[in-house]
C-alpha positions as CSV (number, residue, x, y, z in Angstrom):
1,X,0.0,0.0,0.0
2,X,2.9,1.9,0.8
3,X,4.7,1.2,-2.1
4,X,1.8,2.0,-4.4
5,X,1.1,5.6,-2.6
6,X,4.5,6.3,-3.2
7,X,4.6,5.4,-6.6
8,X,1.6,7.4,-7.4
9,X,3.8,10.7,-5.6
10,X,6.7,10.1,-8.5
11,X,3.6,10.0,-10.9
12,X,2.7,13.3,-10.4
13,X,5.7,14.6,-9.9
14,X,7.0,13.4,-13.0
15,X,3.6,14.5,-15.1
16,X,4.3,18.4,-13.5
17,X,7.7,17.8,-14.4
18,X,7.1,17.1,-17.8
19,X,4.7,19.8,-18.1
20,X,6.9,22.6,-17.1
21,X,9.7,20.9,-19.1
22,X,7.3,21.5,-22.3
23,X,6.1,24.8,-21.6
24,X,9.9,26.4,-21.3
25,X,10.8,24.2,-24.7
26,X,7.3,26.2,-26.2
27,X,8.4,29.7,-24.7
28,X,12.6,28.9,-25.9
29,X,11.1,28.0,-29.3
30,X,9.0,31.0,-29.8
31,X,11.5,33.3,-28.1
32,X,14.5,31.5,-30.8
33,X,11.9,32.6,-33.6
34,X,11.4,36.5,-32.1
35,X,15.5,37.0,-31.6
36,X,15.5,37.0,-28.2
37,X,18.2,35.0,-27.4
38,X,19.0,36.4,-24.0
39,X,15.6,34.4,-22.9
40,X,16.7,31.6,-25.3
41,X,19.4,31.5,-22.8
42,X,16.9,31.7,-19.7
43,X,15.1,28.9,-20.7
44,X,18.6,27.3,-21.3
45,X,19.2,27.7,-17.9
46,X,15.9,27.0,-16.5
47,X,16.1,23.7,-18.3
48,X,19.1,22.7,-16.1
49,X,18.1,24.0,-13.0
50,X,14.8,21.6,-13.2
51,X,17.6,18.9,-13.3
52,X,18.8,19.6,-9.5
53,X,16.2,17.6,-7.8
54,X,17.1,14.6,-10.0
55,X,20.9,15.0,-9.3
56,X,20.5,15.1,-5.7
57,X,18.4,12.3,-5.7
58,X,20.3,10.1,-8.4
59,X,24.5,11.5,-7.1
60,X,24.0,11.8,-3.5
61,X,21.5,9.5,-2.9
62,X,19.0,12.6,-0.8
63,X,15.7,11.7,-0.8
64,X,13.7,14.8,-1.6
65,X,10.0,15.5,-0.6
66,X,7.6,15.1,-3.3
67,X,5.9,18.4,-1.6
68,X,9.5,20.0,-2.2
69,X,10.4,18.7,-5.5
70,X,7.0,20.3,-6.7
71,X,7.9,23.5,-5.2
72,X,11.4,23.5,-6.2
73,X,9.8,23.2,-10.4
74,X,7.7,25.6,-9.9
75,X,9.6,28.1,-8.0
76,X,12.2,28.2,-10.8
77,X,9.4,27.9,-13.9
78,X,7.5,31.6,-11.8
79,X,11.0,33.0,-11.0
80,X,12.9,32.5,-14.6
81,X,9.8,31.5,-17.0
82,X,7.3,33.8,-15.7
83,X,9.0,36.3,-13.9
84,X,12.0,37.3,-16.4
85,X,10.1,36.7,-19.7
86,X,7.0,37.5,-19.2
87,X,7.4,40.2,-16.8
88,X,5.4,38.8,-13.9
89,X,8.1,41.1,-11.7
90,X,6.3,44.1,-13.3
91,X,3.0,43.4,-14.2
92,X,1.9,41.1,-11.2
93,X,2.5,43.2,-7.9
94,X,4.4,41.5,-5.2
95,X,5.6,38.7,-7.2
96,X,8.9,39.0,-6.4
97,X,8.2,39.4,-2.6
98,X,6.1,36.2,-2.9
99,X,9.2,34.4,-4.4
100,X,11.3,35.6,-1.9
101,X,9.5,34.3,1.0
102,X,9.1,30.9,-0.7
103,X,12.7,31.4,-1.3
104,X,13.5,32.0,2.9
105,X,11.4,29.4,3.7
106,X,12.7,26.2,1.3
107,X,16.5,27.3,2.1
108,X,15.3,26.9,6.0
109,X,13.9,23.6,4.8
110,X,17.6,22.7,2.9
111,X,20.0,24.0,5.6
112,X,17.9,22.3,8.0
113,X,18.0,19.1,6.5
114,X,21.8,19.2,6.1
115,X,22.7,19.9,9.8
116,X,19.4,17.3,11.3
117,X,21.7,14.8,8.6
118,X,24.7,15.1,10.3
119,X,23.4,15.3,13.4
120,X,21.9,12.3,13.0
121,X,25.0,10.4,11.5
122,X,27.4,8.3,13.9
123,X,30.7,10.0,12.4
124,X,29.3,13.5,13.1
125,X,26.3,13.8,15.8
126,X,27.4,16.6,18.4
127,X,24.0,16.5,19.8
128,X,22.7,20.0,18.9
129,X,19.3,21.0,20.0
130,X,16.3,21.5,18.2
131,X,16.4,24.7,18.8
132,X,20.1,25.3,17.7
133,X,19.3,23.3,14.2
134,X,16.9,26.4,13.6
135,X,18.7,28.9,14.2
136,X,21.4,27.4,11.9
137,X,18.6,26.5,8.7
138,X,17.8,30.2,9.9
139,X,21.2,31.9,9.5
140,X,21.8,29.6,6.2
141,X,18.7,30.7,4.4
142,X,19.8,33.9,5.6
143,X,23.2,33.7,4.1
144,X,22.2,32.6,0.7
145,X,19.2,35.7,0.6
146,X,21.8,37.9,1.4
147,X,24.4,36.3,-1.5
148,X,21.7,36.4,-3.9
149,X,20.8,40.3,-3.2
150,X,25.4,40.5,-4.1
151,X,24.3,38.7,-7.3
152,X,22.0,41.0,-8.1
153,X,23.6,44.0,-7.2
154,X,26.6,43.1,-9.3
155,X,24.4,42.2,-12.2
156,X,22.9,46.0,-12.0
157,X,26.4,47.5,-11.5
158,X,27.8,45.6,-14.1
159,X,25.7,44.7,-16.9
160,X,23.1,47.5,-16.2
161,X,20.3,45.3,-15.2
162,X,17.8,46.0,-13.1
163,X,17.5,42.8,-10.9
164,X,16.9,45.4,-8.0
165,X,13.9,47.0,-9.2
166,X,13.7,50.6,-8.3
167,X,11.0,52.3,-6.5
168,X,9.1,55.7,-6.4
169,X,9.5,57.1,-3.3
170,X,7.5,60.8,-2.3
171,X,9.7,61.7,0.6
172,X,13.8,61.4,1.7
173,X,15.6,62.1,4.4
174,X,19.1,62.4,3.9
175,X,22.3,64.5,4.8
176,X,23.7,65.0,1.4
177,X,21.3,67.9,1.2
178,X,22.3,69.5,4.2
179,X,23.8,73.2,3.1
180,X,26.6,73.3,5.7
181,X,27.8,69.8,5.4
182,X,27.0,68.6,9.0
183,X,25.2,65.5,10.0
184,X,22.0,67.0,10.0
185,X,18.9,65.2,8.2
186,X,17.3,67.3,5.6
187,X,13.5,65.6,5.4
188,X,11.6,66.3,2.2
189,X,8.3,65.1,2.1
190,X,5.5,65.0,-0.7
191,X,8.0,65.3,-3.4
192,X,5.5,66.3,-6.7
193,X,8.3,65.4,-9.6
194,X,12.0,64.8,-10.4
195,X,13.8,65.6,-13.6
196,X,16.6,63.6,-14.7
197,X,19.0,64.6,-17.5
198,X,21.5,62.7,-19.1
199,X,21.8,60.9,-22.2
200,X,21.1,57.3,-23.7
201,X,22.4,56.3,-27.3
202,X,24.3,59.2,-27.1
203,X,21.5,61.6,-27.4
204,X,20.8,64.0,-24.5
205,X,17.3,62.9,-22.7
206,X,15.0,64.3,-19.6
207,X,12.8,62.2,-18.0
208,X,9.8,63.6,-15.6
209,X,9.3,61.2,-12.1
210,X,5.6,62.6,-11.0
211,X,4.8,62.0,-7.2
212,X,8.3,61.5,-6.2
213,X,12.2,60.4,-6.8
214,X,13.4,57.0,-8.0
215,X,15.3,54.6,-5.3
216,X,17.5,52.6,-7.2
217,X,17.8,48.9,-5.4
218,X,18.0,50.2,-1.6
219,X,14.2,49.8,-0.8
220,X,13.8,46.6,-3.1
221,X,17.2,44.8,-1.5
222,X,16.0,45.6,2.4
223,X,12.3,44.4,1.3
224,X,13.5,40.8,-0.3
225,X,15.7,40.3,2.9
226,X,13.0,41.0,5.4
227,X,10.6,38.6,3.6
228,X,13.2,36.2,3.0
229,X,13.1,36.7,7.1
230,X,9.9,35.6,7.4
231,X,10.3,32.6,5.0
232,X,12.9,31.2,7.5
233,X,11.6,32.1,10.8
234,X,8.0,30.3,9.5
235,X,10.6,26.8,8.8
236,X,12.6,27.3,11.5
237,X,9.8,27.2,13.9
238,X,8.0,24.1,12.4
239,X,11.5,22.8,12.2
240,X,11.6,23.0,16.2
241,X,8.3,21.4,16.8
242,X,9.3,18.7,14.0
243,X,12.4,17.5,15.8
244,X,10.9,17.4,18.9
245,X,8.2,15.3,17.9
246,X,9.3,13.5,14.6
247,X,5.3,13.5,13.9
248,X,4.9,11.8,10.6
249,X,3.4,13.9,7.6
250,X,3.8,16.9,9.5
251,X,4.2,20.2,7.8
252,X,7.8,20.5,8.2
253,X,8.7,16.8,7.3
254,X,7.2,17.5,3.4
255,X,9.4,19.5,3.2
256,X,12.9,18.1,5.1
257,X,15.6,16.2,2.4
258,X,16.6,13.0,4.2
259,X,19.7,10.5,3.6
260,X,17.9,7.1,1.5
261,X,18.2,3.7,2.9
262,X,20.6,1.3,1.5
263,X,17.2,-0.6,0.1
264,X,16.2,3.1,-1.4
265,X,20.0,3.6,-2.8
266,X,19.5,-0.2,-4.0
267,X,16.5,0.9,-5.8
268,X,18.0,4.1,-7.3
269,X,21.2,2.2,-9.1
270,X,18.5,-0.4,-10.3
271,X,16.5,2.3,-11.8
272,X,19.6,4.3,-13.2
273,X,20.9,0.9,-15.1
274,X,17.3,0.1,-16.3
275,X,17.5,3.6,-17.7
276,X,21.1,3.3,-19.2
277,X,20.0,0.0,-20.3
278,X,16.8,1.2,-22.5
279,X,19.0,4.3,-23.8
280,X,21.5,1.8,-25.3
281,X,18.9,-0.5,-26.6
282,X,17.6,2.2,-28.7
283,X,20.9,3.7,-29.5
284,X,21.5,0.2,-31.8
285,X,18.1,0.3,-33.3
């Protein structure tokens, strides 16, 4: 019974899988067609970033959730399909906040996993409390929001993205604009318009800002980290009540990567050398 309810997980797994596989092969195709290769190279990319969950599984024999491997498709199909080429990040308000929070809260799921592994294991357990495996899954989803927002912050510096979208903002406080140069605030509220003028293409341009000034990453960058925040602290916590239970099909265990059995790691080289097996078979036909 067991078996079969487990079976029918990789089933529909595997059918979203597919799915999403064909969808980014439909968008790459179309995108080939229009010249725009840059998100020829996005669905490139997405393409081998829906191959991580099978590498884990298949090269260091982690057992992923189905509940994780689900998420994990889809978060990269909303994030690189959805949000880059179709512009969900501007048309579809807080979609990149809702990504970021998913993102917080599966890194808390990952981080945890790999410290409740070696805590488990004979050649590493030091006996860390529940308490202290959360607060390192916290601190590593942490690490890795914070290393993204460096990516993206290099990208814009660099390449003149604009990964760190930029935001209207109607009032600033700031000691720049203080007249004697001391470290006074100057506030300004219910700024009407900014102009800027510089040029683009090499011809001089002014653009008019109504109801405010443009922040360029700052707001965007502290907003992704805070929600990112949230995503981990919400983990973390199940995380706590997880390991001191161990309650089966709790929240937190749907999402937890565990080390497979020798039986499950049995299994996996069977599959691997059916697989290698049928490729070669057709290979000679």
């Amino acid at each position: 019974m067991k078996a079969d309810k487990t079976r029918g997980q990789k089933a529909r797994t595997a059918i979203i899988y597919i799915i999403l596989r064909v969808l980014v092969i439909a968008v790459m195709v179309l995108q080939f067609i229009h010249g725009n290769y840059y998100n020829v190279f996005l669905c490139v990319l997405t393409l081998i970033l829906f191959m991580i969950p099978m590498v884990v599984d298949t090269k260091f024999n982690i057992k992923l959730p189905d509940a994780l491997e689900i998420i994990i498709l889809l978060f990269i199909f909303a994030a690189e399909i959805l949000g880059e080429i179709q512009s969900f990040y501007t048309f579809i308000p807080n979609w990149d906040t809702m990504l970021h929070t998913i993102n917080g809260f599966l890194m808390a799921a990952i981080g945890f996993s790999m410290i409740d592994i070696l805590n488990s294991s004979p050649r590493f357990h030091i006996g860390m409390s529940p308490v202290f495996v959360a607060f390192v899954a916290f601190c590593f989803s942490m690490t890795v929001g914070v290393v993204w927002e460096f990516f993206e912050y290099f990208m814009d510096s660099v390449f003149q993205t604009d990964m760190q979208k930029d935001w209207i903002v109607s009032a600033i406080s700031s000691v720049k604009l203080n007249a004697d140069g001391v470290n006074d605030t100057v506030v300004i509220k219910n700024i009407t318009k900014t102009v800027i003028s510089g040029t683009m293409n090499g011809e001089p341009v002014e653009f008019v800002i109504d109801n405010g000034y443009l922040d360029v990453g700052i707001i965007d960058t502290m907003k992704d980290l805070i929600v990112n925040c949230i995503g981990a602290v919400a983990f973390s916590v199940l995380g706590v009540f997880y390991l001191k239970n161990r309650e089966k099909g709790s929240v937190a265990e749907r999402f937890i990567p565990q080390m497979k059995t020798e039986e499950e790691i049995i299994e996996t080289k069977e599959w691997i050398s059916k697989r290698k097996s049928r490729r070669s078979k057709k290979r000679k036909e």
